[in-house]
N, CA, C and O atoms as CSV, one atom per row, in Angstrom:
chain,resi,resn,atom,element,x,y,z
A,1,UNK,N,N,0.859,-1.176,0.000
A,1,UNK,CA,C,0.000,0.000,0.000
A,1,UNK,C,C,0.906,1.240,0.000
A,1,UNK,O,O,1.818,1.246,0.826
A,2,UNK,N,N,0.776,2.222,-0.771
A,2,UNK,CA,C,1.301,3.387,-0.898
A,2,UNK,C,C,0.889,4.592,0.350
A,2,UNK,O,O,-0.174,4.749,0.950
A,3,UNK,N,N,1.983,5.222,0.435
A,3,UNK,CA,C,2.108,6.361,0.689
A,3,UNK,C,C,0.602,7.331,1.029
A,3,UNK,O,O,0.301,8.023,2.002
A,4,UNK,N,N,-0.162,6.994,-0.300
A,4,UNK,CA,C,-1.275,8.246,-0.188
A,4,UNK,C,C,-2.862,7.535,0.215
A,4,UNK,O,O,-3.947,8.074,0.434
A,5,UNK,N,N,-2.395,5.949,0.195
A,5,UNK,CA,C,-3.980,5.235,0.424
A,5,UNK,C,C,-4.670,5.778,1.780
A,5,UNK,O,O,-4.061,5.901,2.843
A,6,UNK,N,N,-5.777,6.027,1.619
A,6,UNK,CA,C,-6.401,6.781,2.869
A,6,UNK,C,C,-6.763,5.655,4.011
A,6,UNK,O,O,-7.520,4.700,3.838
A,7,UNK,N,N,-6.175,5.924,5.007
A,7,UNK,CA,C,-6.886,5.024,6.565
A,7,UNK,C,C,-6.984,5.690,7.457
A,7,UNK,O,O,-6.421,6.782,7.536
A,8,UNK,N,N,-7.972,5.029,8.653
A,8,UNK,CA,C,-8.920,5.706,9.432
A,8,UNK,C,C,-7.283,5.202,10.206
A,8,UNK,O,O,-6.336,4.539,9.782
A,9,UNK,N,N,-7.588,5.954,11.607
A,9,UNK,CA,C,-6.535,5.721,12.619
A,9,UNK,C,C,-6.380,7.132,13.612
A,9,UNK,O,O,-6.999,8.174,13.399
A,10,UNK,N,N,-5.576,6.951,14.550
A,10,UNK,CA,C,-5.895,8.122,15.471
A,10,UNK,C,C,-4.158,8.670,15.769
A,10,UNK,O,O,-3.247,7.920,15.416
A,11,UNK,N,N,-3.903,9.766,16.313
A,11,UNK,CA,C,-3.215,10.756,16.327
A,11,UNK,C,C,-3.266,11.544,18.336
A,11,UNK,O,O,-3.980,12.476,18.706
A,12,UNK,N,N,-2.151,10.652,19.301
A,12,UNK,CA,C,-2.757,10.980,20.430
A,12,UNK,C,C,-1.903,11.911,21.319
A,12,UNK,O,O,-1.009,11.355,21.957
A,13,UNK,N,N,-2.058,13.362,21.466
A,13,UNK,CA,C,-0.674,14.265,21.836
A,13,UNK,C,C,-1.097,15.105,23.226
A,13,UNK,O,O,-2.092,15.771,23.512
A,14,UNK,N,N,-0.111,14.825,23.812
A,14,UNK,CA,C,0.269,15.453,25.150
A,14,UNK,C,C,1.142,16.983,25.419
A,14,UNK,O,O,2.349,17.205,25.329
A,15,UNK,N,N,0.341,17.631,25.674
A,15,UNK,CA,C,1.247,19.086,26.000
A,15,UNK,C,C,1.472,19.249,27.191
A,15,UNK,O,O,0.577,19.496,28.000
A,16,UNK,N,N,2.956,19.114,27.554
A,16,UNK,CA,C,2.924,19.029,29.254
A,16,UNK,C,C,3.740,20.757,28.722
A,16,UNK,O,O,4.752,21.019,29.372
A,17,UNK,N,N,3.436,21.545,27.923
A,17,UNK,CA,C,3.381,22.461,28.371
A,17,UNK,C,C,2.241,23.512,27.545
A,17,UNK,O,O,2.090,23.419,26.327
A,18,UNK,N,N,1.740,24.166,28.092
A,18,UNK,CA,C,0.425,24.298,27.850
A,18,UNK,C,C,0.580,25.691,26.963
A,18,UNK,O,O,-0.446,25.997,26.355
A,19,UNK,N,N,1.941,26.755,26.769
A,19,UNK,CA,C,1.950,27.458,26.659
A,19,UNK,C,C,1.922,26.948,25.227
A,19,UNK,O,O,0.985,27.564,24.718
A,20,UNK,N,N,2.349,26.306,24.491
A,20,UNK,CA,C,2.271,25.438,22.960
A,20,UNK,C,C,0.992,25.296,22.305
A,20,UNK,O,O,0.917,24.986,21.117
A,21,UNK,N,N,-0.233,25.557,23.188
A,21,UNK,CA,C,-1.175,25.227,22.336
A,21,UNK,C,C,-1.748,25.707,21.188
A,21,UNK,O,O,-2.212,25.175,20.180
A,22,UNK,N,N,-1.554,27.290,21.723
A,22,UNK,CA,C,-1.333,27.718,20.073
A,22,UNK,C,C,-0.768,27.604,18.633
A,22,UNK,O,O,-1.214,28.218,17.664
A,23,UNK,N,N,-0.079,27.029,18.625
A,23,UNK,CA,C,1.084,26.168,18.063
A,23,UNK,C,C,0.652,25.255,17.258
A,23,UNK,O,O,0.740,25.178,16.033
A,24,UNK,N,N,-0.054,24.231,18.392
A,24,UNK,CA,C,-0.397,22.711,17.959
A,24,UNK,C,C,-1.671,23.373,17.396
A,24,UNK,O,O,-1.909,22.934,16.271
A,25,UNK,N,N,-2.620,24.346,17.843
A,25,UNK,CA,C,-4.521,24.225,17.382
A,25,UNK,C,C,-3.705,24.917,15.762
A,25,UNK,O,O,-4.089,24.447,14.691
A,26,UNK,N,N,-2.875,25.750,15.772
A,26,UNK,CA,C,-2.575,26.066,14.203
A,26,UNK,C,C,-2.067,25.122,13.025
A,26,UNK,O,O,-2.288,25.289,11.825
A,27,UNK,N,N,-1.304,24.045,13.651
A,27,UNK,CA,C,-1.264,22.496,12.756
A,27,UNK,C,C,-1.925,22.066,12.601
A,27,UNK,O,O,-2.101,21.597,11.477
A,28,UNK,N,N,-3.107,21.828,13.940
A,28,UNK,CA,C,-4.572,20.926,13.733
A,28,UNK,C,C,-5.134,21.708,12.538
A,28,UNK,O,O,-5.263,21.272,11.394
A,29,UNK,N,N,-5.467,23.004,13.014
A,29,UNK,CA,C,-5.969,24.112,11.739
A,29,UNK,C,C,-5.539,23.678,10.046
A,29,UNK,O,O,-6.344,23.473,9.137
A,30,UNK,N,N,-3.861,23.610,9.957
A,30,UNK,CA,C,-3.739,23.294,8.824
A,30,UNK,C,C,-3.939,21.976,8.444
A,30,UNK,O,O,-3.720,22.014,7.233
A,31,UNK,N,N,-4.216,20.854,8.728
A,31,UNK,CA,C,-4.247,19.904,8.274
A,31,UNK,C,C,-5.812,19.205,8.785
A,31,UNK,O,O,-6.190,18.047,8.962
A,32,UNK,N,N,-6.436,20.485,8.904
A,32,UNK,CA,C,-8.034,19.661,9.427
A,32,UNK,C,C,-8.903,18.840,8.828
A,32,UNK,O,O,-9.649,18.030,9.378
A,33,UNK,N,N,-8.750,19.142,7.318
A,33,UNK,CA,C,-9.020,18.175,6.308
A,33,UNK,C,C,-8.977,16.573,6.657
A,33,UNK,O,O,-9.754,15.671,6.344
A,34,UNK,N,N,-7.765,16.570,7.427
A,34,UNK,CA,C,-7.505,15.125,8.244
A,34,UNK,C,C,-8.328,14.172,9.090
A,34,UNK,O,O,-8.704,13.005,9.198
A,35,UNK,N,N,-8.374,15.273,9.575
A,35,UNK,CA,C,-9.325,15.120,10.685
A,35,UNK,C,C,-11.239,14.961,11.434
A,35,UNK,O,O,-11.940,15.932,11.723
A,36,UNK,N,N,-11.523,13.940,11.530
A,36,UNK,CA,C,-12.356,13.590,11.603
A,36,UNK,C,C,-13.683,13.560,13.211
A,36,UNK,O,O,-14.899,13.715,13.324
A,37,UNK,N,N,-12.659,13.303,14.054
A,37,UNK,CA,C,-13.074,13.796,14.900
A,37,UNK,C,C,-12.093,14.539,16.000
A,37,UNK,O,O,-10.952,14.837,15.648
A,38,UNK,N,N,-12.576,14.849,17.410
A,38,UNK,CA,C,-11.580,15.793,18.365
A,38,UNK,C,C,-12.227,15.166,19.896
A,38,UNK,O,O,-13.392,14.805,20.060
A,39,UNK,N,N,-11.419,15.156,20.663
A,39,UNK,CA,C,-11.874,14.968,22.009
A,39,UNK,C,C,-10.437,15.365,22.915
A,39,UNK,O,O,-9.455,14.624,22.952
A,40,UNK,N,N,-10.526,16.537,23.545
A,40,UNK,CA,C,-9.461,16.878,24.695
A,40,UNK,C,C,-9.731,16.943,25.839
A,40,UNK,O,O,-10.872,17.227,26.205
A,41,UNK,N,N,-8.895,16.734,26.548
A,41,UNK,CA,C,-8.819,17.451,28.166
A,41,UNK,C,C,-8.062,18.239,28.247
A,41,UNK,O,O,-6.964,17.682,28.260
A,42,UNK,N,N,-7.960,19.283,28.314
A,42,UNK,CA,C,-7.167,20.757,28.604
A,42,UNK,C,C,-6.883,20.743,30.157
A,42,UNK,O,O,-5.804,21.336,30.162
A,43,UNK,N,N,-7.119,20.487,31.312
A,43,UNK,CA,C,-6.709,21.122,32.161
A,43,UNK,C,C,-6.738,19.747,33.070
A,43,UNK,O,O,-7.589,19.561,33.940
A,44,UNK,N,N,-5.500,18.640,32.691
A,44,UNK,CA,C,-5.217,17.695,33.481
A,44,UNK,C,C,-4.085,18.632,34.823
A,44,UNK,O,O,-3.753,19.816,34.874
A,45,UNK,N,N,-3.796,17.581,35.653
A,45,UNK,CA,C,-2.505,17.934,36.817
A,45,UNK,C,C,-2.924,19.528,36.941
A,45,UNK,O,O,-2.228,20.371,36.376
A,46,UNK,N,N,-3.736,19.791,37.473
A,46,UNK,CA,C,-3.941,21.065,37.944
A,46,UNK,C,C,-3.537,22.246,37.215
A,46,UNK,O,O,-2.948,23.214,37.696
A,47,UNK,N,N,-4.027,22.035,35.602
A,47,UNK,CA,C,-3.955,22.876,34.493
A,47,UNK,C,C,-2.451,22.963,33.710
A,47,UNK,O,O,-2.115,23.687,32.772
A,48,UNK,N,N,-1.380,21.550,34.750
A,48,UNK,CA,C,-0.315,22.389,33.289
A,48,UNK,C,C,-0.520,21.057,32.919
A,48,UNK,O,O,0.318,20.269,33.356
A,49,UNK,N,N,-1.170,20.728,32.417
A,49,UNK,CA,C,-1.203,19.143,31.782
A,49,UNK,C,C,-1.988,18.704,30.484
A,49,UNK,O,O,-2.293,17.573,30.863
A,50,UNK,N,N,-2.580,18.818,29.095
A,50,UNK,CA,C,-3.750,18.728,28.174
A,50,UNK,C,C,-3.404,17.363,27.001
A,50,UNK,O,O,-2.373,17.243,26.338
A,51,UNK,N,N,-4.026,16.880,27.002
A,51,UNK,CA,C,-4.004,15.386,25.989
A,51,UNK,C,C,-5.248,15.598,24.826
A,51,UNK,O,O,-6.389,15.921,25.159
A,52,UNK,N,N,-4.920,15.412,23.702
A,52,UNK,CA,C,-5.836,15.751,22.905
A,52,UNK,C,C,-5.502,14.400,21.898
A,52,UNK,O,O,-4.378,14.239,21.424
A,53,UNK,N,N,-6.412,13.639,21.690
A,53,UNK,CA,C,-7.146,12.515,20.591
A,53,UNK,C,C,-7.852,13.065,19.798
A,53,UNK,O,O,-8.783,13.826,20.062
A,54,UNK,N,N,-7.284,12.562,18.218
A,54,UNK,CA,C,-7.651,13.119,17.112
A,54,UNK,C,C,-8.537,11.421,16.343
A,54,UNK,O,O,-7.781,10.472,16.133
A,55,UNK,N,N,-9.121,11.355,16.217
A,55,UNK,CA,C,-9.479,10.221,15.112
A,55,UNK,C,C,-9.228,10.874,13.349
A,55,UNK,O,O,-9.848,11.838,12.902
A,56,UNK,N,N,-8.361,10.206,12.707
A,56,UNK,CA,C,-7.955,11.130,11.400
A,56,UNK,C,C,-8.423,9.791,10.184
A,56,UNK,O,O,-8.831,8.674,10.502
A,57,UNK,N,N,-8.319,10.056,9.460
A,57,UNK,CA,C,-8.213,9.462,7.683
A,57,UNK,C,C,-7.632,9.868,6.561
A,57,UNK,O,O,-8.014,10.450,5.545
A,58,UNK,N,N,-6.224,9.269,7.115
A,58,UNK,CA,C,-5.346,10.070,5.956
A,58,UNK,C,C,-4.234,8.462,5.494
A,58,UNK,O,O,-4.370,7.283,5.821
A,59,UNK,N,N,-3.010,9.286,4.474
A,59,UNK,CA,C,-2.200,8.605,4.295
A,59,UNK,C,C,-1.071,8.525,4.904
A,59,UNK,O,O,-0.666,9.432,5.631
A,60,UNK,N,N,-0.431,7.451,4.689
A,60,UNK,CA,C,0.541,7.572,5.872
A,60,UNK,C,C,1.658,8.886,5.587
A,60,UNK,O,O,2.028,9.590,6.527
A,61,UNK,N,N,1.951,9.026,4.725
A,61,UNK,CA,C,2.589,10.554,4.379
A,61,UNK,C,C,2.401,11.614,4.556
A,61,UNK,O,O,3.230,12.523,4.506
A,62,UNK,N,N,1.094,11.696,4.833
A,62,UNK,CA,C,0.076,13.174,5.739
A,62,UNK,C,C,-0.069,13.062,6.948
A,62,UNK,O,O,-0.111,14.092,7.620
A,63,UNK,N,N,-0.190,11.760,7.586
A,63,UNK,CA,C,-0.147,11.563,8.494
A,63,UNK,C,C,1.274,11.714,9.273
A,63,UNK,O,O,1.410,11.998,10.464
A,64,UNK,N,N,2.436,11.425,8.194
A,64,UNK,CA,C,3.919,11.697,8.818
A,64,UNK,C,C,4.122,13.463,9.042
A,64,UNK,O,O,4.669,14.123,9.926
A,65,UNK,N,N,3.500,13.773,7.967
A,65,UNK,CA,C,3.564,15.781,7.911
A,65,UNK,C,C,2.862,16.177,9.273
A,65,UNK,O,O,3.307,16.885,10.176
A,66,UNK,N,N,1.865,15.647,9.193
A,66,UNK,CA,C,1.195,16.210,10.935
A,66,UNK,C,C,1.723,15.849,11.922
A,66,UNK,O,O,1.988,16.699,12.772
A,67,UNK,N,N,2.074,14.393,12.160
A,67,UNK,CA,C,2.449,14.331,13.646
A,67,UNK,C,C,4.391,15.290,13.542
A,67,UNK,O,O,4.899,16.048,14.368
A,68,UNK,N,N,4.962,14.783,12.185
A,68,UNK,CA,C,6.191,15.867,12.496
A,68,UNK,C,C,5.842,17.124,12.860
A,68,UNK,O,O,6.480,17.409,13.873
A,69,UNK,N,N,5.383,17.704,12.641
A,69,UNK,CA,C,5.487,19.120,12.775
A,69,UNK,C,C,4.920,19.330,14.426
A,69,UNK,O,O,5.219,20.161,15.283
A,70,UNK,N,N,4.152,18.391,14.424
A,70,UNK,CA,C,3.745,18.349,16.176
A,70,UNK,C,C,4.545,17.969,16.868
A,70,UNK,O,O,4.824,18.700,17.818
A,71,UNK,N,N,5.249,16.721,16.728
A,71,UNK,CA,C,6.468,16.790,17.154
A,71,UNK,C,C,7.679,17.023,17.560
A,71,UNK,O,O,8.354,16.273,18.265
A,72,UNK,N,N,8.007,18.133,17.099
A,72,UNK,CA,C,8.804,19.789,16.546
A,72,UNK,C,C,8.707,20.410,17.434
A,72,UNK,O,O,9.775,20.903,17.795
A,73,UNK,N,N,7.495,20.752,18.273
A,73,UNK,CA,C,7.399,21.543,19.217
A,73,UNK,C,C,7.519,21.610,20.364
A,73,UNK,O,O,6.575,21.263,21.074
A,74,UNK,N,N,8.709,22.076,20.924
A,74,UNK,CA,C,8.988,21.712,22.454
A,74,UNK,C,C,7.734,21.342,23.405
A,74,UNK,O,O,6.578,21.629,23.093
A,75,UNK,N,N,8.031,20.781,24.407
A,75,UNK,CA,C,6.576,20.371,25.409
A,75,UNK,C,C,5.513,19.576,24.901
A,75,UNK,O,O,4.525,19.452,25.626
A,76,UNK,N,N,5.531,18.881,23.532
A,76,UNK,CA,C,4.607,18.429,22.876
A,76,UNK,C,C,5.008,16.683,22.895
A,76,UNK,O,O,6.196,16.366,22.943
A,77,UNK,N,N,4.167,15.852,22.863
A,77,UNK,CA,C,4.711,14.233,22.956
A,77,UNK,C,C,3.259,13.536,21.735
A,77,UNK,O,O,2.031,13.589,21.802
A,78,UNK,N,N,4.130,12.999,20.831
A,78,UNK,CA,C,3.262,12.619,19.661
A,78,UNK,C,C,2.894,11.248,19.101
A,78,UNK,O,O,3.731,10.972,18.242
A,79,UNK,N,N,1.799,10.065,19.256
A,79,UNK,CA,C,1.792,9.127,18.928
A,79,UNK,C,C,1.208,9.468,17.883
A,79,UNK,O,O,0.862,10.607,17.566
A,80,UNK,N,N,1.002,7.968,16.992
A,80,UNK,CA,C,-0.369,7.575,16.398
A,80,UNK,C,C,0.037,6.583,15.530
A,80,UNK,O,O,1.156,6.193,15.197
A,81,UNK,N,N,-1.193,6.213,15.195
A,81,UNK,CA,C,-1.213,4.829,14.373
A,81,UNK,C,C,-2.527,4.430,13.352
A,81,UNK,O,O,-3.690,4.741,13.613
A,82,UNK,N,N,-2.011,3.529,11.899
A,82,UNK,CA,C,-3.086,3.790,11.056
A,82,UNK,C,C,-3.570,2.275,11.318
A,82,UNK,O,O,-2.774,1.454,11.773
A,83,UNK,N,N,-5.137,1.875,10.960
A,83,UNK,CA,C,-5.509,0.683,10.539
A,83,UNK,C,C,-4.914,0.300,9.480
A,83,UNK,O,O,-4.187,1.016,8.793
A,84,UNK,N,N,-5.237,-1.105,9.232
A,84,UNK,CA,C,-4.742,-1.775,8.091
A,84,UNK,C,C,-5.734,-1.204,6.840
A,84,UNK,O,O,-5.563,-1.600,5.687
């Protein structure tokens, strides 16, 4: 399977620093097309703590462009993984 075949799969990132979020909602922003659904907690450990789950449908090559660039950003911690 190539590069651009589309799969469902999720995208799961931790900001243990909270001052970044602007940052990360402007990647989510650019690549929202991706993105399918959203579910966060913003104010884990007594607000410096936020985990945000993305459910996405992309390729694995779009999927490498988003989580890099999230990745990139100090205070930021980036999984994810596609279905078959």
């Amino acid at each position: 399977m190539d590069g651009t075949a589309k799969r469902y799969g999720f995208v799961g990132i931790i900001l243990s620093d909270r001052g970044q979020a602007p940052a990360v909602q402007r990647i989510l922003s650019e690549y929202s097309g991706l993105i399918c659904g959203r579910m966060g907690l913003p104010h884990l450990e007594n607000g410096t703590l936020s985990v945000i789950t993305l459910i996405v449908r992309a390729g694995t090559d779009e999927l490498g462009a988003l989580t890099g660039k999230l990745g990139r950003i100090g205070g930021v911690s980036v999984k994810s993984a596609l279905g078959k």
